[in-house]
KEKE-3310 file (N, C-alpha, C; in steps of 0.2 Angstrom, whole numbers, plus 5000, padded with zeros to 4 digits):
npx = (5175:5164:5167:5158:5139:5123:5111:5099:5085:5084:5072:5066:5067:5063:5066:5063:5050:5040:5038:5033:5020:5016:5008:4995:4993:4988:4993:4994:5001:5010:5010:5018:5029:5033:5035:5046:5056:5060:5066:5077:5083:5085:5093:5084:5073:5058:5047:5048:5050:5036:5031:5036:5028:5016:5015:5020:5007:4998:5003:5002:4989:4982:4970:4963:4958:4945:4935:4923:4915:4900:4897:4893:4877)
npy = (5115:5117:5114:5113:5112:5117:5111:5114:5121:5113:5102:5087:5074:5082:5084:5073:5062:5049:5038:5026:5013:5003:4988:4976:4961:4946:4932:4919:4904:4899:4913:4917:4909:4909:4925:4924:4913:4922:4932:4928:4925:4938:4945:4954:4959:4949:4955:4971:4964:4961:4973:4980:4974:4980:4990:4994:4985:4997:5008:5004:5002:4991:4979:4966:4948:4943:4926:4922:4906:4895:4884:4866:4868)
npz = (5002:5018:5032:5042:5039:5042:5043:5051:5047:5037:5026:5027:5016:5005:4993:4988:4981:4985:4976:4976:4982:4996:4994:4997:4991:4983:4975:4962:4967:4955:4946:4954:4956:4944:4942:4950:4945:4934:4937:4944:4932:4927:4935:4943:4954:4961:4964:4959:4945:4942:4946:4935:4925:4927:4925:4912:4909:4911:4907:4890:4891:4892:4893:4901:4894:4899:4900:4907:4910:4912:4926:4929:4931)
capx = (5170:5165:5167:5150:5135:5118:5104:5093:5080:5082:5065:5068:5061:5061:5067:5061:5045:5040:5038:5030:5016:5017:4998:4994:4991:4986:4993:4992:5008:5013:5015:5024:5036:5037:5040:5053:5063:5062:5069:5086:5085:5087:5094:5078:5069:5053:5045:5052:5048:5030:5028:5036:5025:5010:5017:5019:5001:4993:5005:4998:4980:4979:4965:4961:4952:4941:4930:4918:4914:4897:4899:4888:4869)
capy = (5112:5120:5111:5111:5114:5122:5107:5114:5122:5108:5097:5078:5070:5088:5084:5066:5059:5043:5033:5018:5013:4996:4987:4969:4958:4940:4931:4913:4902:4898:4918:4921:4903:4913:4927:4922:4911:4925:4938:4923:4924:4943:4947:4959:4955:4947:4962:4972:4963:4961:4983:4983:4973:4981:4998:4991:4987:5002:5013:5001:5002:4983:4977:4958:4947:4937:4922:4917:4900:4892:4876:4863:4870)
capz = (5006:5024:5041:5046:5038:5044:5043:5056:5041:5032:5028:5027:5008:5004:4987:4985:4981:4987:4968:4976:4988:4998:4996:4997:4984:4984:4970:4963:4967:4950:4945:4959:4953:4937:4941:4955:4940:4928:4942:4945:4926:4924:4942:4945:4962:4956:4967:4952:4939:4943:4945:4926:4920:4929:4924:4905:4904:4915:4902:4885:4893:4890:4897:4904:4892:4906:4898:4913:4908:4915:4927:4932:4929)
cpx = (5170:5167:5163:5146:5129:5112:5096:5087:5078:5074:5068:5064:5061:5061:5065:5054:5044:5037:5030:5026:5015:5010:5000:4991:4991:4986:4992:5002:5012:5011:5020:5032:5038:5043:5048:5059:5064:5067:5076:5088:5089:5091:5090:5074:5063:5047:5045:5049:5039:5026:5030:5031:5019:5011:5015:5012:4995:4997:5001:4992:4977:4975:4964:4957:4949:4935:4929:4915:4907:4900:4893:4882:4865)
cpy = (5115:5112:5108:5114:5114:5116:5108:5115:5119:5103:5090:5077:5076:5089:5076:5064:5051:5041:5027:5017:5004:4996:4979:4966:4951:4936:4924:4909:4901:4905:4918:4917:4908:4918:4928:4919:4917:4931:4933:4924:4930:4948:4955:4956:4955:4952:4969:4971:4962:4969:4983:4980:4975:4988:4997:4992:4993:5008:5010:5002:4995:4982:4968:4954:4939:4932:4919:4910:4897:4886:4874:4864:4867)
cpz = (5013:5026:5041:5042:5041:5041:5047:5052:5037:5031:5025:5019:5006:4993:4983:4984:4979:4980:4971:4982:4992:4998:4998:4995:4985:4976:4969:4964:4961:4947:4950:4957:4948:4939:4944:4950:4935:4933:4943:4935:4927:4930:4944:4951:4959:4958:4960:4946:4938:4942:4938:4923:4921:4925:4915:4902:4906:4906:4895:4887:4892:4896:4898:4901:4897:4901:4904:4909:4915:4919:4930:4931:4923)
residu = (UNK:UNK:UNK:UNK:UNK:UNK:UNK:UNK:UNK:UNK:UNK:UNK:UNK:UNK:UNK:UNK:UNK:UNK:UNK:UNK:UNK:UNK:UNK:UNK:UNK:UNK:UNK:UNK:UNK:UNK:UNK:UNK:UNK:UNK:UNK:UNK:UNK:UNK:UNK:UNK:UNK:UNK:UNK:UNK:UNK:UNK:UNK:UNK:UNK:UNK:UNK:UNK:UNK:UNK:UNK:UNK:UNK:UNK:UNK:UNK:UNK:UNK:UNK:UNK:UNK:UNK:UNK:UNK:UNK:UNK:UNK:UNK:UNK)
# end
């Protein structure tokens, strides 16, 4: 192994790519409870566990089944 090495040419991140992008999400309180207990269950930050299971269903292509329901009228 030398002494010193020569970093002046070096570029930063040059071999990294950033995976993940910070957004902001507005969730309801009871996921968040979830999945905060299931993240103490499985010592996964519930951060975490929330991208695997968005990754899950973007990978399966599952789709949301929404039933809008009349009210009132």
């Amino acid at each position: 192994m030398r002494k010193e090495y020569d970093f002046s040419k070096g570029k930063r991140g040059a071999y990294n790519r950033k995976t993940k992008r910070q957004v902001t999400i507005n969730l309801d309180e009871s996921t968040i409870a979830y999945f905060k207990d299931l993240a103490d269950e499985t010592g996964i930050s519930y951060q975490n566990l929330i991208n695997l299971y968005l990754r899950d269903c973007a990978a399966e292509e599952k789709k949301p089944s929404i039933n809008w329901q009349k009210t009132g009228t």
